[in-house]
N, C-alpha and C positions, 0 to 999 in steps of 0.2 A: 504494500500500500504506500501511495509516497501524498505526501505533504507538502502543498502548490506554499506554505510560507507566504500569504499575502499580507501585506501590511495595512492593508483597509478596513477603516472600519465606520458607519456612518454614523453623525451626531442625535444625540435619543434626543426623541420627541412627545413632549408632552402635552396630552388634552387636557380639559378642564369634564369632570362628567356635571352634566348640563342638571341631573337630578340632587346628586348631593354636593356637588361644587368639591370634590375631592382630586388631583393629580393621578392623574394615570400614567405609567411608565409605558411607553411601546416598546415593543420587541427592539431589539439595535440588531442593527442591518450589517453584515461582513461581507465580502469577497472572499466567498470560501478556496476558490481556482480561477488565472487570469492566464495569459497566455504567454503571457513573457517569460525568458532563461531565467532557472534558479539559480543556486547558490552551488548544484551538482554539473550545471552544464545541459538540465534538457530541460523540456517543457511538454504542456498539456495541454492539446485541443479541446476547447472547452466543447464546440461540438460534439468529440467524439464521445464524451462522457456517460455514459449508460446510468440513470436515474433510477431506474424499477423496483432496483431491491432497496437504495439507501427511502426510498420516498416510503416502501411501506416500514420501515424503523429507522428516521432520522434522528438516531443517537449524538450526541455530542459529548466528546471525550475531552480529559486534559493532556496535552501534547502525546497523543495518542495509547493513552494508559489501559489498559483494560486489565478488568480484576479477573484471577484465575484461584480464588481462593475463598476461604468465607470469613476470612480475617477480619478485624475488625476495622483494622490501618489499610483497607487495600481503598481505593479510587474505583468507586461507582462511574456510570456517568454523571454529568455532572447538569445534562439537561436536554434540550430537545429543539430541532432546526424547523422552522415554518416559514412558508413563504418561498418555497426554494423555486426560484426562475433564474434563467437566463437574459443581461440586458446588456448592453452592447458589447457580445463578446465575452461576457464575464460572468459565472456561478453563482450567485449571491442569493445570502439565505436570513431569515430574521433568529438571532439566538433568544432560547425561552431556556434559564436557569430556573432548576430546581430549587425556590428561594428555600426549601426546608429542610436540606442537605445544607450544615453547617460548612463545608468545604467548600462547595458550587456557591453557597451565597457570598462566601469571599470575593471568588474568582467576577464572579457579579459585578461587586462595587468597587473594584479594581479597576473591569472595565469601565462602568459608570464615571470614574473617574480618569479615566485616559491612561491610566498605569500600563493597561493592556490593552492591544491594538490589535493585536495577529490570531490568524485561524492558519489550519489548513486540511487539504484533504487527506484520508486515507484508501486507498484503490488497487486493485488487480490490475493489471495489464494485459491486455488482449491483441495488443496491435501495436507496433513501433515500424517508423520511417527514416532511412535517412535520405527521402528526397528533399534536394535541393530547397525546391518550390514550401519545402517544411521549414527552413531552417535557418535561424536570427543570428546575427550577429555577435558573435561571444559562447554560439550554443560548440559543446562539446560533443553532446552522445544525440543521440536517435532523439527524436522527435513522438513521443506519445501523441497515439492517433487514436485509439481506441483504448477504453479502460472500464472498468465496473468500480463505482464508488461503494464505499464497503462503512465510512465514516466520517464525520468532520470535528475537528478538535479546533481549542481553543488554543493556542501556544504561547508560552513567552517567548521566545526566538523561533523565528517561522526560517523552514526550508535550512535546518542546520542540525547536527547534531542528532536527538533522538524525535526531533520534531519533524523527521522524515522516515516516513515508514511504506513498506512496500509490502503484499501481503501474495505469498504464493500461491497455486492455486491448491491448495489444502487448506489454507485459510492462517499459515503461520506466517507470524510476523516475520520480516528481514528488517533488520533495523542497518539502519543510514549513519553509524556514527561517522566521527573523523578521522579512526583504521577502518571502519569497515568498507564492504568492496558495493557499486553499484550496480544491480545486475542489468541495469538498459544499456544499450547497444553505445560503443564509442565511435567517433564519427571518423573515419578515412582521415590522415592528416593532407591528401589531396584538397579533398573533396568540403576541411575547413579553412584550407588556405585561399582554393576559390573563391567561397562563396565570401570571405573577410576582403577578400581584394576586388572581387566584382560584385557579385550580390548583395554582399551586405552593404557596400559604401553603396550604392543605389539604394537601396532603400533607407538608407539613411537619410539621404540626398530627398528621397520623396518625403521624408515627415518630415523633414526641414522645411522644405517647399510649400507645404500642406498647414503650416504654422503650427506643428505639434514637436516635440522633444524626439532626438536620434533613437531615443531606446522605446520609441512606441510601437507596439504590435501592431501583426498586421490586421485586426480587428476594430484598432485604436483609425486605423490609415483609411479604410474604408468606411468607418461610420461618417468619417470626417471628409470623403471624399462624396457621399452619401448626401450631404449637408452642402457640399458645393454644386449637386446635381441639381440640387433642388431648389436651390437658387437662381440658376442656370434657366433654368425650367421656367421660374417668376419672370425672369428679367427677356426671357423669351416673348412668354407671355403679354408683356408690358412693351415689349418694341412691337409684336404685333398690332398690339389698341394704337400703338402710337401710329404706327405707318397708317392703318385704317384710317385713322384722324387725318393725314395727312393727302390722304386719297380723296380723302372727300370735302378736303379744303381746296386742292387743286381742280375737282372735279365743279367747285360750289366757282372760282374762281374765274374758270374756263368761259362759264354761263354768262357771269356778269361780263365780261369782254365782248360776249357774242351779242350779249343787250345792248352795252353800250353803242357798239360797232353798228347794228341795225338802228337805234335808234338815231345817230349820228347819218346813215341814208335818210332816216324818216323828216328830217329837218335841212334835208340838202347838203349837209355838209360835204358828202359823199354818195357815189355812183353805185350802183349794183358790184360792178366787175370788181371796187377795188374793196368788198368785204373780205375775201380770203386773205387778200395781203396783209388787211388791218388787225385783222384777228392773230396771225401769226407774228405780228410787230406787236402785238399787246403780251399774248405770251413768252415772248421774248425779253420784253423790257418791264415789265408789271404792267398792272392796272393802273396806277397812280401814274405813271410816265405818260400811258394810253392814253387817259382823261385828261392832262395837258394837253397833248401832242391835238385832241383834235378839241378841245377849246380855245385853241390859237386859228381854227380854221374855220375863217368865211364863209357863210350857206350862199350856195350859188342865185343871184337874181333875175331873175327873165328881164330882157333889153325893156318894154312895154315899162316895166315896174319901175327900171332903170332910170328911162326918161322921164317918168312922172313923177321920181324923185327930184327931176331935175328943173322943177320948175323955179321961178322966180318966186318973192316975196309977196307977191297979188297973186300967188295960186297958179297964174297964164304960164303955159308949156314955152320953155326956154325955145328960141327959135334956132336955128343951122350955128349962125355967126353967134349964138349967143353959147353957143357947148363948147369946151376944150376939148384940144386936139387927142387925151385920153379917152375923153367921152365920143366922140368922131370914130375914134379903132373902134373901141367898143361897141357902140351901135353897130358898126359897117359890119364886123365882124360876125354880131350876133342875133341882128336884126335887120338885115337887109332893106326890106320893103319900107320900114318906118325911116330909114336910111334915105333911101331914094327918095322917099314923099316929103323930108324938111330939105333935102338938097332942092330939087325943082322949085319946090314953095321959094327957096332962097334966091336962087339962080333962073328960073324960068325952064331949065328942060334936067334932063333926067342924067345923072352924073356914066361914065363909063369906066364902069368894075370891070377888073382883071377877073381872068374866068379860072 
């Protein structure tokens, strides 16, 4: 059975009960197994971790002690795990002490009071790896992929000593001292020199990258890449409304040009033929240039209109000799016949145009 030695432990929380206004202690929360290198050189996929048998008797031991006698000095458990789920990557279980077990309520208000921090597991092994794609940074032996939890203890020194235990498959302890031997697999010293010189400084390289610490797992890497996905995802989201926005600003824009533009025929300022041009000189230079460009421009006058603006101060129509030589183009040009009819009126016969 070996003992993951995690140092986590969450801060208790207390309710008020709403009937007698009395303190309630909640369970305190541990990191029973995380996935990061022990203190031996391997690790535990928390995935692979087989729950079935620890769930129907989540025992909780002191640095994995179990009584084999009916002594009166031997160590009980000392209490019992609830809550046990998996959250990002990590084992984590609520510890419930046996406050009536004068030993366990020690270990209690130790923790209570932050003396004590550390748990860890006790497990069988079923499955060990040394692939690559397994293996961190600093790790020495095989990589636990598969395992049966057998127990969880409370420790003073997590993942050292007798606070690491492995359980054969007979069910007898292997203890983890500091002579004793590890029975998981040691790793190729190829196969850790690779992955220290390539794989690992890459993924190091990625938590750094990822704004997390070089020794974060690769479960730490992915929640957090999880978290950029999905932001990703928002700000996707958020340029689409915008472009839409945009589309239908340009589309809302388009129109007004094209009103303008007619309406600017509809007052003469302009001819049928030269609406495509103007339309495509408005989207070009905006609307606000468009709407200069043709309130600088003249609505054309019919010559008729022209000369009866042109009359004197009594209202009487200005006669031949009384129009400038502007006015003279202009009529000849644009009205012929009223042309000819104040020339003769002037002159006596009918002027001779160039054909």
């Amino acid at each position: 059975m070996y003992d993951s030695g995690c140092t986590f432990v969450a801060a208790l929380v207390e309710l008020k009960n709403a009937r007698n206004d009395k303190k309630v202690i909640m369970a305190k929360t541990f990191v029973l197994s995380e996935e990061s290198v022990n203190s031996y050189g391997f690790r535990v996929l928390t995935a692979g971790i087989d729950l079935t048998n620890f769930e129907k008797n989540p025992i909780m031991l002191w640095n994995h002690t179990r009584s084999y006698s009916d002594k009166n000095n031997v160590i009980l458990p000392i209490g019992k795990w609830e809550n046990i789920r998996v959250e990002e990557g990590a084992l984590k279980a609520d510890a419930v002490f046996d406050m009536e077990d004068e030993f366990a309520a020690s270990i209690s208000r130790k923790v209570d009071k932050g003396m004590i921090n550390m748990c860890s597991i006790g497990f069988e092994i079923t499955e060990e790896s040394d692939s690559p794609e397994h293996i961190l940074p600093g790790q020495r032996r095989m990589t636990v992929t598969k395992c049966r939890l057998r127990e969880a203890s409370i420790t003073d020194i997590g993942s050292n000593y007798n606070s690491i235990s492995l359980y054969d498959k007979d069910g007898k302890v292997i203890e983890l001292t500091a002579g004793g031997d590890c029975p998981i697999g040691i790793l190729k010293d190829s196969l850790i020199k690779n992955n220290n010189n390539e794989k690992f400084d890459n993924m190091k390289m990625i938590a750094l990258k990822l704004g997390l610490p070089d020794t974060a797992t690769e479960a730490q890497m992915i929640a957090e890449i999880d978290k950029l996905l999905k932001v990703k995802e928002e700000l996707t989201a958020k340029e689409n409304t915008i472009k839409t926005l945009q589309e239908n600003a340009k589309e809302a824009e388009k129109k007004s040009i094209q009103d303008m533009v007619n309406a600017a025929v509809g007052c003469k300022k302009l001819t049928a033929d030269k609406v495509a041009h103007f339309v495509s000189l408005g989207e070009t230079i905006g609307i606000e240039k468009l709407k200069a460009t043709l309130d600088a421009i003249t609505p054309a006058v019919k010559p008729s209109s022209f000369i009866g603006a042109s009359s004197g101060s009594d209202g009487k129509q200005k006669k031949y000799s009384e129009l400038s030589s502007d006015e003279l183009i202009h009529l000849r040009n644009n009205d012929t016949k009223v042309y000819i009819a104040l020339y003769k009126e002037e002159f006596g016969f009918e002027p001779v145009l160039d054909k």
